[in-house]
C-alpha positions as CSV (number, residue, x, y, z in Angstrom):
1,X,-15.0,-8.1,-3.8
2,X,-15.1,-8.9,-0.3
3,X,-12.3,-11.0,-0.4
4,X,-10.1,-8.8,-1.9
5,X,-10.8,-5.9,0.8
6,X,-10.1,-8.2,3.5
7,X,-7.0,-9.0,2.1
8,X,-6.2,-5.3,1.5
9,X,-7.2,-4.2,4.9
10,X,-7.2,-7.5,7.5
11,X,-4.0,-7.7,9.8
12,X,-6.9,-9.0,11.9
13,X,-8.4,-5.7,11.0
14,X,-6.2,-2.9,10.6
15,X,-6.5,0.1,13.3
16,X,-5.1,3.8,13.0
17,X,-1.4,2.5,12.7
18,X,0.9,0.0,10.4
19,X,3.7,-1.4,10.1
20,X,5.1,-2.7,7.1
21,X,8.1,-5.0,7.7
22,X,10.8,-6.8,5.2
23,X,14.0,-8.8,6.6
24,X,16.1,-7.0,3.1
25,X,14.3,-3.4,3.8
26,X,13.2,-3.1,7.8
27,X,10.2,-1.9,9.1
28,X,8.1,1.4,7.9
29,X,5.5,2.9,9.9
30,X,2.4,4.2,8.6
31,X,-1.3,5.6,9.6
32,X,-4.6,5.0,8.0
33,X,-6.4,7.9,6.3
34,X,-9.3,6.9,4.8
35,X,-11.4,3.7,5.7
36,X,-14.5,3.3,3.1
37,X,-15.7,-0.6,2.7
38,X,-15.4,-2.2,0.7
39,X,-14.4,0.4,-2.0
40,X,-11.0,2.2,-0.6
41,X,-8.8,2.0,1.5
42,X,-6.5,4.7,1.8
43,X,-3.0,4.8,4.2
44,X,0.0,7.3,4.4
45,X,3.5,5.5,4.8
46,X,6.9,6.8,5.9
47,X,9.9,6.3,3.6
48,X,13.0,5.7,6.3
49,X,12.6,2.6,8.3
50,X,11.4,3.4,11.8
51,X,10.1,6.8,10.9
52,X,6.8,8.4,12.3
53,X,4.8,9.8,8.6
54,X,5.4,13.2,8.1
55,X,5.4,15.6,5.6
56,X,8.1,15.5,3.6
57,X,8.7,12.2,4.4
58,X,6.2,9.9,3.1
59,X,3.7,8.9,0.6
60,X,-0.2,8.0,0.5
61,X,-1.3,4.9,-0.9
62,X,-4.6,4.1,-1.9
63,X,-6.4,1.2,-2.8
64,X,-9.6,1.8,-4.6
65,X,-11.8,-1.9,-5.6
66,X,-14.4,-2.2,-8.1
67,X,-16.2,-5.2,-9.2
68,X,-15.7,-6.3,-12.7
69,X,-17.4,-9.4,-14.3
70,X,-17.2,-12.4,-12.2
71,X,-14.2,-10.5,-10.3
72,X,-12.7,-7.4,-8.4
73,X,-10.3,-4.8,-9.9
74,X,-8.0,-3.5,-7.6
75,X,-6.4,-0.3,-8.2
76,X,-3.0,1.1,-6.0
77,X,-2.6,4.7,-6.9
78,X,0.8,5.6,-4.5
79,X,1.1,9.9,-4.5
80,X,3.4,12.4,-2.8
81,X,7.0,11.5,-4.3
82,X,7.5,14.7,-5.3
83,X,6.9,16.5,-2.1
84,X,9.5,14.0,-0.2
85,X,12.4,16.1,1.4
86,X,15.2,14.3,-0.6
87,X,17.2,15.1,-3.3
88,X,15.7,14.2,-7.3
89,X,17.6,11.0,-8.1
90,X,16.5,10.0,-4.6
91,X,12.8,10.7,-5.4
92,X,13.0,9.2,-8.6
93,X,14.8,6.1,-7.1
94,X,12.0,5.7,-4.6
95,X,9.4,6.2,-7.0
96,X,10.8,3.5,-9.1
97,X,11.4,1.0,-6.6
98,X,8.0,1.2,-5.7
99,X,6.7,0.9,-8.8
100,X,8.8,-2.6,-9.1
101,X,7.6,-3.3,-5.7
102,X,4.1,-3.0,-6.3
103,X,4.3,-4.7,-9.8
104,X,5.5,-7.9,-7.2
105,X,2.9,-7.3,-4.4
106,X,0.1,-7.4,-6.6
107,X,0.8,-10.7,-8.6
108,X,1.5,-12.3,-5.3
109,X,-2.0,-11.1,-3.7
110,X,-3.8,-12.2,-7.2
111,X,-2.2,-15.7,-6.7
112,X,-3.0,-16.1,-2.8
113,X,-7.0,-14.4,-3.5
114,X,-7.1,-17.0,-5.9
115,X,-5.8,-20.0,-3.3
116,X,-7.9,-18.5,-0.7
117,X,-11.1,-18.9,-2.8
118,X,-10.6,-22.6,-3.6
């Protein structure tokens, strides 16, 4: 389970701030919320590139790990689409895309926790 926090939570040990960065997408600012090791990890993100979190403009993400057999279940619950300031399609565009982009995130951090344990 430990491994799997740090690789939630490292960036060399994540303060109050992030910043989330993609070449295709830019960079999205966030702030931590809740810090409770090594069970959740909890931040809230902007949706516009180079935006301070606000609300109306961003989302909480939380990351709750639980150990199950021989391993760690790691659950993302991502809330708050419905209060963003944007028009309907736009919410249900963004809450789409993020479900898609998720999906991706996770099976690449399963593959590099299990490189990182051999």
């Amino acid at each position: 389970m430990r491994r799997v926090w740090e690789i939630v939570t490292d960036a060399r040990h994540v303060a109050g701030r992030i910043v989330l960065a993609w070449k295709e997408h830019g960079s999205f600012l966030g702030v931590v919320e809740r810090v409770q090791p090594p069970e959740v990890f909890a931040f809230r993100g902007a949706y516009e590139p180079d935006t301070e979190p606000a609300p109306g403009n961003s989302t909480l993400v939380e990351f709750t790990l639980s150990p199950e057999g021989d391993g760690t279940r790691l659950r993302v619950l991502e809330s708050g689409f419905a209060s963003l300031a944007a028009p309907d399609e736009q919410r249900a565009r963004n809450y789409e895309d993020n479900v898609g982009g998720w999906r991706e995130m996770l099976g690449r951090a399963s593959e590099y926790a299990e490189r990182v344990a051999a």
